[in-house]
C-alpha positions in Angstrom: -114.3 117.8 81.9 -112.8 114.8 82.5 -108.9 115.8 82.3 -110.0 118.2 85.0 -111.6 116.1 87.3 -108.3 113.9 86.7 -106.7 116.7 87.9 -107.9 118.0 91.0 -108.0 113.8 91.8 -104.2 113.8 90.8 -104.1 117.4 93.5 -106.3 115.4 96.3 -103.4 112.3 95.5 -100.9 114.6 96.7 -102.5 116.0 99.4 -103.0 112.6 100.6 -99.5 111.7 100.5 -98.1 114.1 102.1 -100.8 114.3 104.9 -99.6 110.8 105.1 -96.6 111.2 106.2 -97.6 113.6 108.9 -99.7 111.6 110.3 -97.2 109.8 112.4 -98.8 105.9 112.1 -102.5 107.6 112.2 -101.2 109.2 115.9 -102.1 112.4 114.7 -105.9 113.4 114.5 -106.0 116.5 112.3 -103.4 114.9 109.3 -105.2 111.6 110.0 -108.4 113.1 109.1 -106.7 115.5 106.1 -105.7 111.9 104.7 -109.1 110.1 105.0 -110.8 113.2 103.2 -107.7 113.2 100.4 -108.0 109.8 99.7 -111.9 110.0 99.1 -111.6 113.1 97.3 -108.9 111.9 95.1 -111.1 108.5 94.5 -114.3 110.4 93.9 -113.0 112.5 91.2 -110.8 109.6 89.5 -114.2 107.8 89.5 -115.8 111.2 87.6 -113.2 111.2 84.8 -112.9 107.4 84.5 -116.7 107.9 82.9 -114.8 109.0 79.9 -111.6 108.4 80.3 -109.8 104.5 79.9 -109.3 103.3 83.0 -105.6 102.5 82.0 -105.2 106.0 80.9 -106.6 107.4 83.6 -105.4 105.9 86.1 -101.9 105.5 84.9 -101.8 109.5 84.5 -103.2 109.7 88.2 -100.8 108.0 89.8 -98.2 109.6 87.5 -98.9 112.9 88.6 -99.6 112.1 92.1 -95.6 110.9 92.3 -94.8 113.7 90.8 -96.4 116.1 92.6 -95.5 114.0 96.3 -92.0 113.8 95.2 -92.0 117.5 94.5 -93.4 119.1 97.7 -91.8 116.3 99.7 -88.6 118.2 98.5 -89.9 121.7 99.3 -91.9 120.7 102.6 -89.8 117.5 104.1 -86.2 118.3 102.5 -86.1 115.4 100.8 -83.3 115.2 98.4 -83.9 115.6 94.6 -81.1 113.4 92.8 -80.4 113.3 89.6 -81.6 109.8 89.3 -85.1 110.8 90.7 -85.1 113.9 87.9 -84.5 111.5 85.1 -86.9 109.2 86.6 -89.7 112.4 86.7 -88.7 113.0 83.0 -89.2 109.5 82.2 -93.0 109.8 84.6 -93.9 112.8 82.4 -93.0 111.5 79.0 -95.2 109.0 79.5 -97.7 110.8 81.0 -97.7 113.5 77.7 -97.9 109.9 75.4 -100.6 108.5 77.5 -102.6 111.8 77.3 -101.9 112.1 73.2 -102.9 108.8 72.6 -106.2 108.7 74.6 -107.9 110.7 72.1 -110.7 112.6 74.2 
């Protein structure tokens, strides 16, 4: 259970990012609220699998995803640019995110 609560917390850290960003300095009720919500939902579930999970592990995977999931919709929803420095720096992000995930053993 607790690579899925990781999960939807690493989901919640991308929703939180990118509300974020709309939120135009907290000027904007509706995406300032979406990011108070995302941030607690993405704590509240890290906190679940960190019962099992190695808070260096988790964690580190967490944030891992969450950059790679911000960086991805950013692309699709903001335009951002993907450059091919930012792909091998994702490829680099999910290497060690597959090595930190063999290597935690639960």
């Amino acid at each position: 259970m607790a690579w899925i609560y990781l999960l939807v917390a690493a989901v919640f850290e991308v929703v939180f990012a990118l509300s974020t960003n709309a939120t135009e300095g907290f000027t904007r009720l509706w995406p300032s609220l979406l990011t108070v919500a995302a941030a607690t939902g993405g704590v509240f579930f890290l906190s679940l699998a960190l019962k099992t999970l190695d808070v260096g592990v988790g964690y580190t995977i967490w944030t891992g995803l969450g950059s790679l999931g911000t960086v991805t919709f950013s692309a699709i929803l903001y335009k951002e640019r993907l450059t091919t420095p930012k792909v091998i720096s994702f490829i680099a992000i999910i290497g060690g995110v597959v090595g930190l995930k063999l290597s935690a053993g639960v």
